[in-house]
N, C-alpha and C positions, 0 to 999 in steps of 0.2 A: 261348684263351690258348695259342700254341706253348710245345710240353713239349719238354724236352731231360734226356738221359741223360748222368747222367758218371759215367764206371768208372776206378777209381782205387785201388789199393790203401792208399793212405797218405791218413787220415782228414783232415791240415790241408789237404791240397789240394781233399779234394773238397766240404769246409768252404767253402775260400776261390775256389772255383768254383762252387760252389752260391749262394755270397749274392752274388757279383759278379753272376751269369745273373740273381736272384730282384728286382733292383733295376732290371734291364734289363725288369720286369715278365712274365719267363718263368717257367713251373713246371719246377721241376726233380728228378727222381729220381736216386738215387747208389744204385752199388754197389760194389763193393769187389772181386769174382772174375767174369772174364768167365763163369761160370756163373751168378751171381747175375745178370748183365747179358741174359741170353737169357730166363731166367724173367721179367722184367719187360717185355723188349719181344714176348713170347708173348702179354701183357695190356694192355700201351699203346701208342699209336702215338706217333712220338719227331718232332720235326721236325729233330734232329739227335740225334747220337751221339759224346759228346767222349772218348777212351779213352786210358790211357797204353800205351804199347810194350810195358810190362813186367807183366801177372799172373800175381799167386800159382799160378794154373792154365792156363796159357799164356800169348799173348803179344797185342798189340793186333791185330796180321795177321791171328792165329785169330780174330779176333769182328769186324774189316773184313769177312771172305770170308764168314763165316756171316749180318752184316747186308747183305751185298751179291747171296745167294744167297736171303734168305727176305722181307726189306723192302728191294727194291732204291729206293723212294722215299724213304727214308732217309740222308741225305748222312753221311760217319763223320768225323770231323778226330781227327789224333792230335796225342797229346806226348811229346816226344823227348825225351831225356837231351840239355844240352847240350853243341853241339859235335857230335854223333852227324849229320852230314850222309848218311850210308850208309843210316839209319835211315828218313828222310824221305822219302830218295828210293826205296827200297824200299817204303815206306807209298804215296807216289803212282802210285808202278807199279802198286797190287796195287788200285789206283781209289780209295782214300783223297780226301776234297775239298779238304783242306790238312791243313796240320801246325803245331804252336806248338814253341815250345821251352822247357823249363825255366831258368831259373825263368821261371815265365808270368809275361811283363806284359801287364797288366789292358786296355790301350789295342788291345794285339793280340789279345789275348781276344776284345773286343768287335767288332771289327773280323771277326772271322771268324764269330761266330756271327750278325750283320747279315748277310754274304756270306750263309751257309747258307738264311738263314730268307726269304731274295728267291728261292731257287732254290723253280720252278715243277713240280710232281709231270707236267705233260702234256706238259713238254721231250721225253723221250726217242722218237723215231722212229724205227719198224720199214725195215729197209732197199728193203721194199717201198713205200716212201712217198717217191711223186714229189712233193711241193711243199717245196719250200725250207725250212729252217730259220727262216729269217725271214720268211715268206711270211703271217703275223700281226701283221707290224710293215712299213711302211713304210720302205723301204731296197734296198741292193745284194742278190742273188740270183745264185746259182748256176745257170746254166738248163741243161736239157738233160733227158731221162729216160732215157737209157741207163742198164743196170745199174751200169756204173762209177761215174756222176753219182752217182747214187741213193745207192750205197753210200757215197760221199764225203760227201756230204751228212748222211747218217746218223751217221757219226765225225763229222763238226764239231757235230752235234746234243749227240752222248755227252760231248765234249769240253766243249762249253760248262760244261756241269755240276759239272766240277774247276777248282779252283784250278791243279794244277800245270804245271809251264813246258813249253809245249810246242816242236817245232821243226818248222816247214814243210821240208818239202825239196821241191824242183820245179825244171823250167829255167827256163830265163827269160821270163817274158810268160806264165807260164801261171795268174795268179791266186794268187800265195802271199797279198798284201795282202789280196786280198779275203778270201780263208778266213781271216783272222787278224780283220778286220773282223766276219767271221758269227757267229766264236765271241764274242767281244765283247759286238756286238748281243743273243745269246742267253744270256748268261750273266748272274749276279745283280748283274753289276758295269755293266752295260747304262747305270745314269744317269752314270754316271764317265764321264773324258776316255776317246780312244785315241789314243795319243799314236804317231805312228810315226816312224820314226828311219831314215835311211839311215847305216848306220856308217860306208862309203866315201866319203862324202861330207864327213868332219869332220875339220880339221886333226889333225895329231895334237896338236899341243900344245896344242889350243885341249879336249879331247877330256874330260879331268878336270871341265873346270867346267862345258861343256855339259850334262854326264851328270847334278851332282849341285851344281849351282850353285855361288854365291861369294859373301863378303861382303864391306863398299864396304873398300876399302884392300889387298885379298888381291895387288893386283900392282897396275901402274901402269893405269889407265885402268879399273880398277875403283873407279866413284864412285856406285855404289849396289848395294846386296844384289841379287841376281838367282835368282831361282829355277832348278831345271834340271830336265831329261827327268822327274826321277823326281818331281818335284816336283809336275810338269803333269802326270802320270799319275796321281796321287795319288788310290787309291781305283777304280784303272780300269786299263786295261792298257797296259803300255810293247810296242811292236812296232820290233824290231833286225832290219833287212830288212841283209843282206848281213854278217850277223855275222860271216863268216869274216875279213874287213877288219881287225876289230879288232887292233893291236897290244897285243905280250905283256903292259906295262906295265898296259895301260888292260882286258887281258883278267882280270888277280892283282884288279882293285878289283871288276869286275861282277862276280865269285866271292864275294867275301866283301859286295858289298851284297844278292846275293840268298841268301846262307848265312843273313846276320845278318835279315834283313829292316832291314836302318839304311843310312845316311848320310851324309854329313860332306861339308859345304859348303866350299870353297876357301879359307882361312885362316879357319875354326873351330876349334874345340877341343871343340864339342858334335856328338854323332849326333843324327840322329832319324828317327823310322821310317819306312820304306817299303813302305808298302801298294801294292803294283803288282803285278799279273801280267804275264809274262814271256813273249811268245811272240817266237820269234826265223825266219831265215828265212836261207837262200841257195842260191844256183845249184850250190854248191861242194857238193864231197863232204866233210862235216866229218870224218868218221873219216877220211878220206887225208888233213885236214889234220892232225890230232895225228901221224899216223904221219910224216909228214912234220917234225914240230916245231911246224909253225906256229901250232898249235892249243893250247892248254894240258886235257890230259886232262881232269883235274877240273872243269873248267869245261864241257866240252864233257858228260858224264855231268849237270851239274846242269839244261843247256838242254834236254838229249835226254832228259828222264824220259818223255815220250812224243811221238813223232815220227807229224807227218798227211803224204801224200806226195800232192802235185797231181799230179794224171794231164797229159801233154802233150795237145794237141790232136789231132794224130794216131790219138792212142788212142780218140777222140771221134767217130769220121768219121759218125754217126748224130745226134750233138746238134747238129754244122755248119750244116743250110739254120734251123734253131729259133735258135741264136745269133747267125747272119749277117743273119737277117730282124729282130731286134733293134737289133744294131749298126745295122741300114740307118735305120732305124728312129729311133736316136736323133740318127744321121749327117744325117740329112734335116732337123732342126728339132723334135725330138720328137713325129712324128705317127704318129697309131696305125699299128700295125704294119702295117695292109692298106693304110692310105694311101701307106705309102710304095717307092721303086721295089722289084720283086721282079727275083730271080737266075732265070735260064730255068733247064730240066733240065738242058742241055750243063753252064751254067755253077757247078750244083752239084755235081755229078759232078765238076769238075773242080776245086774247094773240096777234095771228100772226098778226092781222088784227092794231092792237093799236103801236103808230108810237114811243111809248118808250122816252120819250127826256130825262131822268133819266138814260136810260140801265138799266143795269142788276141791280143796285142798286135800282131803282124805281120797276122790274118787282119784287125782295125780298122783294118790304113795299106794292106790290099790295096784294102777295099771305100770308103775314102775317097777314095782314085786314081779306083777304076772309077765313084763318083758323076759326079766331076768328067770323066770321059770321057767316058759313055753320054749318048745324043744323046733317048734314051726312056724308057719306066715300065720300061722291062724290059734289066736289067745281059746282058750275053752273055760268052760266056769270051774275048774279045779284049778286054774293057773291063778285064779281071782284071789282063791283062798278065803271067800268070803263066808258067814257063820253057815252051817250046814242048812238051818231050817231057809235061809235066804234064797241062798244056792239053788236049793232043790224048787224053789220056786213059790214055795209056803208065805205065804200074807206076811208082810211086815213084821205086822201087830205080834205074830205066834213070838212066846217068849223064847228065847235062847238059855244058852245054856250063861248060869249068871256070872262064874268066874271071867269066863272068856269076855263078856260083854265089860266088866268093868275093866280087865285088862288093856282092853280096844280104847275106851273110854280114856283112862291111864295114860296109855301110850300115844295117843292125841293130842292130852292136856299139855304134854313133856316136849313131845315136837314143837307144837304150836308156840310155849315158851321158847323154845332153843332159838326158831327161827327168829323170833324178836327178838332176843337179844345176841345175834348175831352170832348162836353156839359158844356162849360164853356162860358156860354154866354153873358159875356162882352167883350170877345177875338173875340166870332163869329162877334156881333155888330162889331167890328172894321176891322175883314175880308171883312164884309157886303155894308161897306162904310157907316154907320147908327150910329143912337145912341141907346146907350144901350134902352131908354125909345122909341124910336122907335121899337125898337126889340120888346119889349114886346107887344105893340100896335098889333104889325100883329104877333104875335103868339097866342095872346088872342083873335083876330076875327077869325085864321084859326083853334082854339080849339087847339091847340099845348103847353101851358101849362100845363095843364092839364094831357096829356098825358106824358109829359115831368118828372113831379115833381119827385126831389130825383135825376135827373141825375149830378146834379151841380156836 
């Protein structure tokens, strides 16, 4: 029978946390002073630790760091004074696995100590441990074993394990989704949706009811209840890829639905809760945007309680011929790896050597070019078509020729729109800051038309 510990100073709570846990068919011990709370778990193993912020003899952060120093298999959830948002996020910085808020309701109670009791004691991986986070489950994967990989890997491992909102940062193409994806997969919320969201891609006025649905009559052309983002995540995690997007309006309401854990559907008058974890993502520098305005502080503090940073490709140049033999790999019709065409040395060297401003996302439009070129089993650095000075093996740094590199640059930006908004490309235009008739202009001089046709 999983045992759970609740430390609580004030006897009705830990009364009325005790018989809520006892009916969920858990045992449960109470104590009342985090000193009494250490003398118990010196004698029992807990499969959670529910603690308030506030004891008699210190405070819930002192007995986070002492069960996170002596039973780190142990997951800690605290409870906050409500309203206390400073509190929570300080509890999940200090590795707390979530937070409740006073007055506990009983639905988010439950809800969290379900979360807790699915977390697996053999998650956690040493940074010397090359195989994937998910490399036990069937799914997306991180490949490569360089130190860098490894250590990343490791943090999505550690992360799976909390509740709190985390925020990718990375440039563009380099796998934020998928690291949001691994933690996911590896966390106790793994049977839930993952719901991902590009925020640049949603009208803005359309933006309120996407997020948190509507009921039939809330405006015209609402002729049935609809559920939204948080809705579909329900129990699982919502993923806001390009958060930075977000308008001020629509940034005051994510504040207060991941403050409150609630809701409120588009001409309702009732909340209801919202069980989702919160990972967010963008290419942007979020702290230059607050500094700038565009960001709302407070908001930006509740996404960033703790931040994973995808390494660029570049930074990678040892996991390239391992990632590229994959890519080819599944580029070819999904046949095993040695089936399908290999890159000569020239032309790996010249992979390592080529500084990627696309990632991995650029290195997949390189090696799907060079399938379609290469006339043999064997790719060569002319099938790459990468800039001449690259090619031949010349330093990064040596400048190129500048037409061509803005072009590249160009035709990246334009991709990268088309794929978010599903090659719909009056949406990209307005991602773009352009107009649709602009669009077309520079995708008809970089040949992307053409290539394109049929995707609308």
């Amino acid at each position: 029978m999983p045992r759970v510990l609740v430390v609580d100073d004030e006897s009705d709570i830990r009364e009325l946390l005790s018989m809520t846990m006892t009916r969920m068919g858990l045992a449960v011990d109470t104590a009342g002073t985090g000193f009494d709370a250490e003398q118990l778990l010196q004698k029992q193993h807990y499969d959670l630790c529910l603690t308030d912020m506030r004891l008699p003899d210190g405070n819930g952060l002192d007995l986070l760091e002492h069960v996170g120093r002596h039973y780190p298999s142990t997951p800690v959830a605290v409870i906050t004074a409500f309203g206390s948002a400073e509190n929570a996020v300080a509890a999940l910085k200090a590795g707390a696995f979530d937070y409740i808020a006073k007055p506990v309701a009983l639905s988010q109670l439950r809800a969290l100590v379900q979360s807790a009791l699915k977390l697996s004691p053999e998650m956690p991986r040493s940074a010397g441990d090359s195989a994937p986070p998910s490399a036990h489950r069937a799914g997306p994967n991180l490949l490569g074993n360089s130190e860098l990989m490894q250590q990343t890997r490791a943090v999505i491992a550690k992360l799976a394990r909390s509740q709190a909102p985390i925020h990718v940062r990375g440039e563009s193409g380099s796998g934020k989704e998928l690291a949001a994806r691994l933690i996911h997969i590896n966390s106790p919320r793994r049977d839930k949706p993952f719901v991902a969201v590009n925020c640049g891609a949603i009208p803005e006025a359309l933006m309120e009811s996407e997020f948190f649905g509507y009921r039939k009559g809330a405006f015209t052309g609402a002729d049935a209840d609809r559920e939204g983002f948080f809705q579909a995540a329900s129990g699982g995690t919502l993923f806001l890829d390009e958060v930075a997007e977000l308008p001020i309006l629509m940034q005051v309401k994510l504040l207060r639905a991941i403050q409150e854990k609630k809701v409120r559907k588009v001409g309702s008058t009732q909340e209801e809760s919202a069980d989702v974890r919160i990972i967010s993502a963008t290419h942007q520098n979020l702290s230059e945007c607050v500094d700038a305005g565009k960001f709302r502080q407070d908001l930006y503090y509740r996404l960033n309680v703790i931040e994973l940073r995808m390494p660029s490709l570049r930074e990678l140049p040892d996991d390239i011929p391992m990632l590229a033999q994959s890519i080819l790999a599944r580029l070819a019709g999904g046949a095993e790896a040695d089936a399908a065409p290999k890159l000569s040395a020239e032309a790996i060297r010249a992979l390592q050597a080529y500084p990627f401003p696309g990632n991995v996302r650029e290195l997949e439009n390189v090696l799907e070019r060079a399938l379609a070129l290469t006339s043999g089993d064997v790719i060569e650095v002319t099938d790459l078509q990468l800039s001449a000075p690259i090619a031949a093996g010349v330093s990064a740094s040596t400048p190129m020729n500048l037409q061509d590199h803005l072009d590249r640059v160009e035709r990246e930006a334009i991709l990268d729109a088309l794929e978010k908004t599903r090659f719909n490309r009056t949406a990209a235009a307005k991602l773009l800051g352009i107009t649709f008739r602009a669009l077309r202009y520079r995708m008809a001089r970089l040949g992307l038309n053409e290539a394109l046709d049929g995707k609308d």
